[in-house]
C-alpha positions as CSV (number, residue, x, y, z in Angstrom):
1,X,-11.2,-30.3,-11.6
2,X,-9.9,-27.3,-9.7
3,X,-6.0,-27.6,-10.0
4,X,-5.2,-24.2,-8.0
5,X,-3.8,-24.1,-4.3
6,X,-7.4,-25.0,-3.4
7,X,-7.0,-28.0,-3.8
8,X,-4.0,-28.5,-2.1
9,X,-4.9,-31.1,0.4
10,X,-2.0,-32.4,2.0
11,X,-2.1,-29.2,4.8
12,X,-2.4,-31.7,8.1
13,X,-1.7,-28.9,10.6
14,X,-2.9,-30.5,13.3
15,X,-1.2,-34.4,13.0
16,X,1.2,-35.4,15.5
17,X,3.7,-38.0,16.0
18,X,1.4,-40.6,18.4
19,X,-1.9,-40.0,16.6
20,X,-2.5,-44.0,16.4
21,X,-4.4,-45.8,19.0
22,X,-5.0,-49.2,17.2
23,X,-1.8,-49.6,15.3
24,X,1.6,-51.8,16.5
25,X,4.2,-49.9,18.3
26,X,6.7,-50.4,15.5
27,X,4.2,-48.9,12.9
28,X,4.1,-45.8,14.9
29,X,7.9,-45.4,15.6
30,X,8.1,-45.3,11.8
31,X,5.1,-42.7,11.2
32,X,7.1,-40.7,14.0
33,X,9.9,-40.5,12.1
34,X,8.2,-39.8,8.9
35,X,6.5,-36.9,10.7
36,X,10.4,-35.9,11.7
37,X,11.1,-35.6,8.2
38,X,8.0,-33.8,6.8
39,X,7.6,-31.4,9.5
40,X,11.3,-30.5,9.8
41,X,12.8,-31.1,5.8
42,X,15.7,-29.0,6.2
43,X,18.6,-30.6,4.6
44,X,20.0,-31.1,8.3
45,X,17.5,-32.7,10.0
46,X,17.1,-34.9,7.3
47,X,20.9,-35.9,6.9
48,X,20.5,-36.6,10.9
49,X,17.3,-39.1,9.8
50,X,19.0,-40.9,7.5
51,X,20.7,-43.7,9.9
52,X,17.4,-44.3,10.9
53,X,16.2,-45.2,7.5
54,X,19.5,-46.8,6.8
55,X,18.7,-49.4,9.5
56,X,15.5,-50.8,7.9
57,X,14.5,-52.9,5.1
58,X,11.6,-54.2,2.8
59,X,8.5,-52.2,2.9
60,X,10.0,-50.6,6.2
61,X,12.5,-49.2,4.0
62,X,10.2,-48.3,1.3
63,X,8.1,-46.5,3.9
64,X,10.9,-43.9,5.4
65,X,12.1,-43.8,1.8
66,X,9.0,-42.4,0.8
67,X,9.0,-40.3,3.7
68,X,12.3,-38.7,2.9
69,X,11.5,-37.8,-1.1
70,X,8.0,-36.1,0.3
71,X,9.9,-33.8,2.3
72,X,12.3,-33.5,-0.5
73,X,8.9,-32.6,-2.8
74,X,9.5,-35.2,-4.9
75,X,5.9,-36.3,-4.8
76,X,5.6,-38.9,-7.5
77,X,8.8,-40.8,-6.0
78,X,7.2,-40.3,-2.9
79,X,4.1,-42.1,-3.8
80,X,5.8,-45.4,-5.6
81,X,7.8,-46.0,-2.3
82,X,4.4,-45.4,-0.4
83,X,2.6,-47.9,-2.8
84,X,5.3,-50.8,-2.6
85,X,4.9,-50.6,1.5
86,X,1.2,-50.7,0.9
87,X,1.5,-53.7,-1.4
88,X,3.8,-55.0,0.8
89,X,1.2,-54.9,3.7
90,X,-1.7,-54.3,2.9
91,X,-3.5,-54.1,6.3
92,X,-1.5,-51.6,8.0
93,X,-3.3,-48.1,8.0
94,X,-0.3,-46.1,8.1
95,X,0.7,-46.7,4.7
96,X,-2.2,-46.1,3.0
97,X,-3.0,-42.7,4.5
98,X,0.8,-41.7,3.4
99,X,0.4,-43.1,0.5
100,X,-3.0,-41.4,0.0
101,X,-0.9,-38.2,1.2
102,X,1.4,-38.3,-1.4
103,X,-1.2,-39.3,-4.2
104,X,-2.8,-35.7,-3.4
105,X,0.2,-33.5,-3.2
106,X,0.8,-35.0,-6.8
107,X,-3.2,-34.3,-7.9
108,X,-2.2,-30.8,-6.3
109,X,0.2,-30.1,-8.8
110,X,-0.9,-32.5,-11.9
111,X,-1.9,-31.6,-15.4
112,X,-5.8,-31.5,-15.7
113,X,-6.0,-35.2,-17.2
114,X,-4.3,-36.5,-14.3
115,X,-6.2,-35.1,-11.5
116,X,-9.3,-36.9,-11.7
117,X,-7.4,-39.9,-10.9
118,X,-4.8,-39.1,-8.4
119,X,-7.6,-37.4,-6.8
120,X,-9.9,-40.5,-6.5
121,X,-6.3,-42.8,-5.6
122,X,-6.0,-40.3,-2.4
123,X,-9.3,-40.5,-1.2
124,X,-9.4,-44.0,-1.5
125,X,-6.4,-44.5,0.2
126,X,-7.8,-42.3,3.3
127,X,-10.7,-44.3,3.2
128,X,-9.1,-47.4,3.1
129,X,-7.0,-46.0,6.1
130,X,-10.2,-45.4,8.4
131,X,-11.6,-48.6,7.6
132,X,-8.5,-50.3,9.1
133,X,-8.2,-48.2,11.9
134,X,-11.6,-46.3,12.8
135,X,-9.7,-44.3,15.4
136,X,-6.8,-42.6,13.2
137,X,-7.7,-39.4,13.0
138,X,-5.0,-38.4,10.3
139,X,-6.5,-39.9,7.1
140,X,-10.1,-38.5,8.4
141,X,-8.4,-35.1,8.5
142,X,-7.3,-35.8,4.9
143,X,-10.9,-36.6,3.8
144,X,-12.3,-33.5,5.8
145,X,-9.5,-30.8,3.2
146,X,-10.3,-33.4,0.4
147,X,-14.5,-32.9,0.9
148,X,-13.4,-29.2,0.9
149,X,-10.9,-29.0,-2.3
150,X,-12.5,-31.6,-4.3
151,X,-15.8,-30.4,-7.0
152,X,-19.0,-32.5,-6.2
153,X,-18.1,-34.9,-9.1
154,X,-15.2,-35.8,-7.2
155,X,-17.5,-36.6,-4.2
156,X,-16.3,-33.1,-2.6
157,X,-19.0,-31.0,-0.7
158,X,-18.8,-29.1,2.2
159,X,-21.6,-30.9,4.3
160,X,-19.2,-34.2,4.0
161,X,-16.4,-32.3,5.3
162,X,-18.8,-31.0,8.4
163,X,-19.9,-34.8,9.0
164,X,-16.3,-35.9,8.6
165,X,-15.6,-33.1,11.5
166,X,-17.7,-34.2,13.8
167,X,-16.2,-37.8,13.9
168,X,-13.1,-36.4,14.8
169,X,-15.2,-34.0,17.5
170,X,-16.1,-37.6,18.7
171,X,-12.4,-39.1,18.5
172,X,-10.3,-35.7,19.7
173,X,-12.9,-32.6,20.2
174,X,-9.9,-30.5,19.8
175,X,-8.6,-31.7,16.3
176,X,-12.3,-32.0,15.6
177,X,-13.5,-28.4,16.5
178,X,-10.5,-27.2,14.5
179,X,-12.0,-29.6,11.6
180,X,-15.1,-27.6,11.9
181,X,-13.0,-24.0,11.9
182,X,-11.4,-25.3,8.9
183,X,-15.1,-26.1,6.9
184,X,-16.0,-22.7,8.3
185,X,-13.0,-20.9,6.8
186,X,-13.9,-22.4,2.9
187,X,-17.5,-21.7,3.7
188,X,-16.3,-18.1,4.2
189,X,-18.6,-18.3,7.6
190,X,-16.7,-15.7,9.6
191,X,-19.0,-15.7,11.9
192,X,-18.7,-19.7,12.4
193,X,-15.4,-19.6,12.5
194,X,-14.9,-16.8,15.0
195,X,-17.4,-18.7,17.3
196,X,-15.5,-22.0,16.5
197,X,-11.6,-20.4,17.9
198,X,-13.1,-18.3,20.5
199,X,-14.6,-21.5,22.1
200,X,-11.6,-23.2,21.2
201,X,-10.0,-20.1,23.6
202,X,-12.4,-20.4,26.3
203,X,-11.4,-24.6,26.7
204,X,-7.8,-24.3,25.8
205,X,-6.1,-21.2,26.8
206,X,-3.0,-21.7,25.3
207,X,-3.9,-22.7,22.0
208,X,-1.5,-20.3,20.0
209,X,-3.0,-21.3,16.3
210,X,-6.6,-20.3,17.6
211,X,-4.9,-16.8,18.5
212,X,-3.3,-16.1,15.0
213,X,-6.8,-17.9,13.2
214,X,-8.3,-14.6,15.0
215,X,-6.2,-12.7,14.4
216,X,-5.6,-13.6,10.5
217,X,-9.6,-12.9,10.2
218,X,-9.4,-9.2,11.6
219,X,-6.9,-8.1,9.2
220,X,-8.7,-9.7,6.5
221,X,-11.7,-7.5,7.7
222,X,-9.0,-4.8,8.2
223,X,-10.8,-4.6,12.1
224,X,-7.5,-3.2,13.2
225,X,-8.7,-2.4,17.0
226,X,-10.2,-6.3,17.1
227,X,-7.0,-7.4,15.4
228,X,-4.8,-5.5,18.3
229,X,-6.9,-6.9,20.8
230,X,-6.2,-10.5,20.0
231,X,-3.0,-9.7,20.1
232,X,-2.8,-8.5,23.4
233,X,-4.3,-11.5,24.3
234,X,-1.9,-13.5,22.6
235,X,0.9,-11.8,24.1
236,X,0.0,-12.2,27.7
237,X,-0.4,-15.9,27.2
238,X,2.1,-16.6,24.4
239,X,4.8,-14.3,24.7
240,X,7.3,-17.0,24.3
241,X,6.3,-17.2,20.8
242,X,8.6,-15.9,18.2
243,X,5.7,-15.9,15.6
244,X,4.2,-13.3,18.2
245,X,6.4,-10.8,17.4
246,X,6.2,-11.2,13.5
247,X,2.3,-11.2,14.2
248,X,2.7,-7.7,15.8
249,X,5.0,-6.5,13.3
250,X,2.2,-7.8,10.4
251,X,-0.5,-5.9,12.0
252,X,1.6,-2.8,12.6
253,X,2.2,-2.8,8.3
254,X,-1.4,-3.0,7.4
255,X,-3.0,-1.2,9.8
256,X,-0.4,1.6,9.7
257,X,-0.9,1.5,13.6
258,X,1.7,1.5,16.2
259,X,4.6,1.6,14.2
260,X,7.5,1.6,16.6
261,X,6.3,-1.5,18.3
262,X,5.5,-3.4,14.9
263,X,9.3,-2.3,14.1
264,X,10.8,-3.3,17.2
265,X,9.4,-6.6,17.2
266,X,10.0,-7.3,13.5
267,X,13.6,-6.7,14.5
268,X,13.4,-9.0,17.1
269,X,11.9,-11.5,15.0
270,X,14.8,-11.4,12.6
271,X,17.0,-12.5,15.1
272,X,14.8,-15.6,15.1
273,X,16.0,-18.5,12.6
274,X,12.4,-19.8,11.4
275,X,11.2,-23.2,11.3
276,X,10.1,-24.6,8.0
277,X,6.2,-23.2,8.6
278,X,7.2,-20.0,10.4
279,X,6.9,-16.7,8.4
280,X,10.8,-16.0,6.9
281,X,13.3,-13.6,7.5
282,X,12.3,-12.2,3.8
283,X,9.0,-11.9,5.0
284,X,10.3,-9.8,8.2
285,X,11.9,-7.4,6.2
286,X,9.4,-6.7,3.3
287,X,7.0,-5.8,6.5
288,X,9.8,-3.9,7.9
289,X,9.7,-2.0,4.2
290,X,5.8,-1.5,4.8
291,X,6.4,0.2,7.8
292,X,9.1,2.6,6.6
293,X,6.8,3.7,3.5
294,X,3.8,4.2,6.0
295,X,6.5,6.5,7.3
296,X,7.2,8.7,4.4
297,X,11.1,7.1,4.4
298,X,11.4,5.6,1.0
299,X,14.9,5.0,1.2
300,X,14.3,2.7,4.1
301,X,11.7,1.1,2.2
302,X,13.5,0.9,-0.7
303,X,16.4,-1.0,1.1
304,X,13.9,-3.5,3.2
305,X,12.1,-4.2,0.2
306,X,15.8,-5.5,-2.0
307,X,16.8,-7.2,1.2
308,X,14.0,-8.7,1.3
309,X,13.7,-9.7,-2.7
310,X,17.4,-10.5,-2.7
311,X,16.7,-13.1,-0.3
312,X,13.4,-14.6,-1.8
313,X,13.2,-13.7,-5.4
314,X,10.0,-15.6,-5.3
315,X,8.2,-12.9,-2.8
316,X,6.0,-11.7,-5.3
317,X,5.0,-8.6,-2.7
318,X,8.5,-7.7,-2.0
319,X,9.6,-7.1,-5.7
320,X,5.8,-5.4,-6.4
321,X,7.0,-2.8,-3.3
322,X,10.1,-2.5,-4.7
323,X,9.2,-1.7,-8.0
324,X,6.6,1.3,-6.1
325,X,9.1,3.3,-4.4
326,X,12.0,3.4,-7.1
């Protein structure tokens, strides 16, 4: 059982509030607020939830409460909350694909004993999800990343996770040819998955996460020119994007290339305040400290780089540049 990041399976980029076509309109209000909580878990937002989970009771309760401790990370709370709504009713698809969620966030994290069986609870809860509700694309999404993460004894395999994709091609091609980008990214097909957001491109114009999929495979294959080209494109169609101008900043530090406009729009980005899956302000600065050594100007460096560590102790790059130019 594979117990690094791998197997993380809980990523559901591409779920939205709404994604239920066959389930009661008071099922989805609560899934929209659970998706308010998980997607947004600054102390804030989730202090503005609360009233709404306030209101409700039995296994309604239980749902949102669940909700709240997974955006908290508190993953194993999460999941008994998750379990008493699913006991509670048993028929509604909602609650066992959040409950399956949770159950794999803890097999994420759990001691090698425990994996093998947190890992079989989620994917039978995702399955028992899509056999109530042969629509919902979430807990299909949730198979597809657990076919990818999980070893073949745990009925993982990459050719379930392509036949998984293509149901949700047939359900939402969009959500379904980003499945297929996703099997082509652990296949480490470039070529597959270049085809697969370049179509994506070509049908939807405007699809910002294609743009930085592109872009995040040209700097991995340190194709600076093909990197600055997505870009451009990017920026002509998503210039309202503040995660544009980290994006340009990013490729500016590793390619050493056009270092006045990687810095200008990394200072732009820090007067951005990031949402909970944007790149941070720590993150803008230890680039900013890239660009300065490409430079030559250590001081400079030296002083992004401890911003930048004083703010995230936990940016393992920051402190690792820091410790370079002392």
């Amino acid at each position: 059982m594979r117990s690094q990041p791998a197997f993380l399976i809980t990523l559901f980029l591409l779920m939205a509030p709404g994604s239920l076509r066959a389930q009661g309109g008071s099922a989805q209000d609560l899934e929209r607020t659970c998706f308010r909580m998980t997607d947004d878990p600054r102390p804030a937002n989730l202090v503005a939830l609360q009233p709404l989970a306030e209101r409700e009771s039995g296994h309604r309760a239980s749902f949102l409460k669940g909700c709240r401790l997974l955006a908290e990370q508190k993953w194993g709370a999460a999941g008994a909350e998750f379990e008493r709504a699913v006991k509670a009713q048993p028929d509604v698809a909602i609650f066992h694909f959040w409950f399956g969620r949770a159950s794999g966030e803890q097999a994420s994290r759990a001691n090698p004993l425990r994996q093998p069986g947190l890992a079989r609870r989620t994917k039978g809860e995702f399955e028992r999800a899509v056999a109530l509700d042969s629509t919902y694309i979430a807990p299909r999404e949730g198979l597809l990343r657990y076919y990818l993460a999980a070893p073949g004894f745990l009925g993982g395999g990459v050719g379930r996770a392509r036949e998984e994709a293509a149901a949700i091609a047939r359900l939402n091609p969009y959500r379904g040819a980003m499945a297929l980008g996703n099997v082509a990214f652990v296949a480490k097909d470039t070529a597959e998955l270049i085809r697969v957001h370049e179509g994506l491109l070509q049908e939807y114009p405007d699809s910002a996460s294609s743009y930085f999929t592109l872009v995040n495979v040209q700097l991995a294959r340190k194709q600076w020119e093909a990197a600055w080209a997505v870009l451009e494109r990017l920026e002509r169609s998503r210039a309202d994007l503040a995660t544009v101008r980290y994006a340009i900043g990013r490729t500016a530090s590793e390619s050493g290339e056009q270092l006045d406009r990687g810095e200008a729009a990394l200072r732009a980005y820090l007067d951005h305040t990031p949402r909970p899956n944007e790149p941070t302000t720590a993150a803008a600065h230890w680039r900013l400290g890239m660009i300065a050594e490409r430079r030559g100007d250590l001081a400079a460096a030296r002083q992004a780089y401890g911003t930048a560590t004083a703010m995230d102790p936990n940016l393992r790059q920051a402190k690792e540049a820091l410790a370079r130019v002392r």
